[in-house]
N, C-alpha and C positions, 0 to 999 in steps of 0.2 A: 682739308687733308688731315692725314691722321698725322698727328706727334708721335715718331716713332724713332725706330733707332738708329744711330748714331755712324758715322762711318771714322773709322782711323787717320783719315788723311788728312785732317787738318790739326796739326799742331796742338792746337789747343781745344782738341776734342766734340769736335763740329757734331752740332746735332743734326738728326736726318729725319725728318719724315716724313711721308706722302699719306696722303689721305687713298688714292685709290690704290696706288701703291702695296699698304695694308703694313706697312712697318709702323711700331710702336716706340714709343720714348720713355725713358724714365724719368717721373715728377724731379727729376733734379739738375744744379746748373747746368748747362750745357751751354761749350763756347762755342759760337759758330761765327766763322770770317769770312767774309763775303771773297767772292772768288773771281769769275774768268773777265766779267763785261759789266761789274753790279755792284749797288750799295746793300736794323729794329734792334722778364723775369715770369714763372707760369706757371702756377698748377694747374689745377682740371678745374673749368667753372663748373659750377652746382649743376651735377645729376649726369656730370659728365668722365670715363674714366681718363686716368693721368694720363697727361698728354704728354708728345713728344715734340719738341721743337725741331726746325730744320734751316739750315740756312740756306743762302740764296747768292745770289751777284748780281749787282745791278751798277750802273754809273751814275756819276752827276748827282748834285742834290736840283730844291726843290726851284732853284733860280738858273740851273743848266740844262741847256738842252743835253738832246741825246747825243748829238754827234761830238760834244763837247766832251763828254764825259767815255761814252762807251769805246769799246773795242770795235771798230768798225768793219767791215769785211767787205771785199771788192766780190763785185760780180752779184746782180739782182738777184735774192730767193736760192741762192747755190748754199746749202749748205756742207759740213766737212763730210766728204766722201761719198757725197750725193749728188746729181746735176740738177734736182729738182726737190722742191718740200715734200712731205708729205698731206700737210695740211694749211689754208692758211685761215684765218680768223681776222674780221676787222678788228679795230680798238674803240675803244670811247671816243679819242680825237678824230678818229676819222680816216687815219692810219691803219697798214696792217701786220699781222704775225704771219712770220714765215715759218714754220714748225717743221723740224727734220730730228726724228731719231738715230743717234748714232750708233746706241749702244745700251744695254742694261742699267735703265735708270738714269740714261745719256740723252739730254737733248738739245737742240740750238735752237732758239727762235729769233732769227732776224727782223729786227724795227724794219719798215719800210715808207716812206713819207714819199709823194711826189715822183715815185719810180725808182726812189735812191734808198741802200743800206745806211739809215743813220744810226743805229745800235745793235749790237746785239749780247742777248741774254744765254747764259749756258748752265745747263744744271749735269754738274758731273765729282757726284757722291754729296752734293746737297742741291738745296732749292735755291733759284735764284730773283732778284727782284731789280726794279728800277723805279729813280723819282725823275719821270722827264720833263723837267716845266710844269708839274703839277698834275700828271697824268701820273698814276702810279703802277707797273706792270710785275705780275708776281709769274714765274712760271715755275712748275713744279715738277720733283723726282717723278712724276708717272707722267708727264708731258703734259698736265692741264695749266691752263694758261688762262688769266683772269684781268682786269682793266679797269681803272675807277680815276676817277676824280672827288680831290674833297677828304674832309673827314681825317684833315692833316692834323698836330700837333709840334710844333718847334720844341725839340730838347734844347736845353738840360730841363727835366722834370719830371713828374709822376702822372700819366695819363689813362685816362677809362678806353679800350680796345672794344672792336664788336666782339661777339660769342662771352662776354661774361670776364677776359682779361683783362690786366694792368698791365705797363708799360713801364718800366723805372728807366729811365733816360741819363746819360752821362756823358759827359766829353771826358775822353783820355787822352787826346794830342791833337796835334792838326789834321784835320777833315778824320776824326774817327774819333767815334761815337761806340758807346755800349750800349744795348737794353735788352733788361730782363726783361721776359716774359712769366707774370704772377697769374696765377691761379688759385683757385682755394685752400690749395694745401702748399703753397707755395710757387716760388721760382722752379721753372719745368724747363726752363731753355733762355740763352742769350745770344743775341744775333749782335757781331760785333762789324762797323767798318774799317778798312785800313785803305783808306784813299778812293776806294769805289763805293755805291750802296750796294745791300745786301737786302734779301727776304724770307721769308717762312710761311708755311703752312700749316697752320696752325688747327688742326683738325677741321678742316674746312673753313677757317676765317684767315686771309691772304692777309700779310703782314710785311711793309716794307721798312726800313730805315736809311737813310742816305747819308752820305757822306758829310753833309750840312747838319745833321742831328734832326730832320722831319721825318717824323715817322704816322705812318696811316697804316690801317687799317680798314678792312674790306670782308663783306660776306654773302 
C-alpha cells in the first residue's frame, strides 16, 4: 500500500494510507489508534518515495484468539447493510474473509472459522489489522486484505521490518503499545494500540501490532 494521507478523525492524528488507494503520507510522525475490531516509526526505505503510514484495528494479541479479542458479529458473511459479501478470500489458517464494502474507503472483513463469525476487521478512515494466534490479518483503505504467519517480534524494542523498515516498539500502559514506523529519512508514521491491535500499509509491506506489543510484518 502506499503511505498516504491522513484522516482527521482520530484524535491523535491517524495516518492513512492505501497502497491502491493511491493516498500519500508525509515522512512525519503520525499517531494512528487502532480502531473498530483490531490491534505496530518510518521514512521511505532506499530508492523509495516518503511514505505514508496508515492505521488499522485489529484484536487480541499474539496468545488470543479471535473471538477472544475481536468485535464479533452475529449472522454468517452478513455484513453492515449488506445480506451478502462481496468477496470472500481464504486465509493462511485455513479460514476465510468475508469482504463487504460499505462505503468510501469503508470496509468490513468478517473472520470465518468452522461456519462461525469469530472476528471481524473494519477499515473506516484508516487500515486495520489482527494478531490471531499467530496468524496475522492486515486489511486495507482500498479493501485488500493480506494473511501471514511468522516473522513476529515481541516489543518493547527496535526491529528490522520487510520493505527496508524499522520498527521502535514501546509500551505506554496496559495492553497498548506504540511503534514507529522508520525509514531512511526518518519516522513516517505510528501505529498505536488502546486495548485492541491495530495495522498499516505500508506501501505495499502489511504491518500489524497487537495489543501484547507483537508486531510483524508482511510483504
Amino acid at each position: 500500500m502506499n503511505l498516504q494521507k491522513r484522516t482527521s478523525r482520530q484524535a491523535t492524528a491517524e495516518a492513512r494510507p492505501v497502497r491502491r488507494a493511491g493516498l500519500a503520507l508525509a515522512a512525519a510522525s503520525l499517531l494512528v489508534v487502532g480502531g473498530t475490531a483490531c490491534e505496530s516509526d518510518g521514512a521511505t526505505p532506499a530508492g523509495d518515495a516518503a511514505p505514508a503510514a496508515s492505521a488499522s484495528t485489529e484484536p487480541g494479541d499474539q496468545t488470543a484468539s479471535p473471538s477472544d479479542t475481536a468485535s464479533p458479529t452475529s449472522g454468517e458473511g452478513d455484513g453492515p447493510g449488506k445480506s451478502s459479501p462481496d468477496r470472500t478470500e481464504k486465509l493462511v489458517d485455513g479460514s476465510e474473509a468475508r469482504i463487504t464494502e460499505v462505503g468510501e474507503q469503508h470496509y468490513v472483513a468478517e473472520i470465518v472459522s468452522k461456519g462461525a463469525v469469530v472476528a471481524t476487521l473494519e477499515t473506516d478512515g484508516h487500515d486495520a489489522g489482527l494478531n490471531a494466534n499467530g496468524m496475522f490479518v492486515a486489511l486495507t483503505l482500498g479493501g485488500d486484505l493480506a494473511s501471514w504467519m511468522g516473522n513476529d517480534h515481541q516489543g518493547p524494542g527496535t526491529f528490522a521490518l520487510e520493505g527496508g523498515w524499522k520498527a521502535k516498539v514501546t509500551k505506554v500502559g496496559e495492553l497498548r503499545y506504540r511503534a514507529q514506523i522508520i525509514g531512511h529519512d526518518g519516522v513516517a508514521g505510528t501505529l498505536e494500540t488502546d486495548g485492541h491491535d491495530t495495522g498499516l500499509d505500508a506501501n505495499g509491506v502489511y504491518i500489524v501490532l497487537s495489543n501484547g506489543g507483537v508486531i510483524s510484518s508482511h510483504k
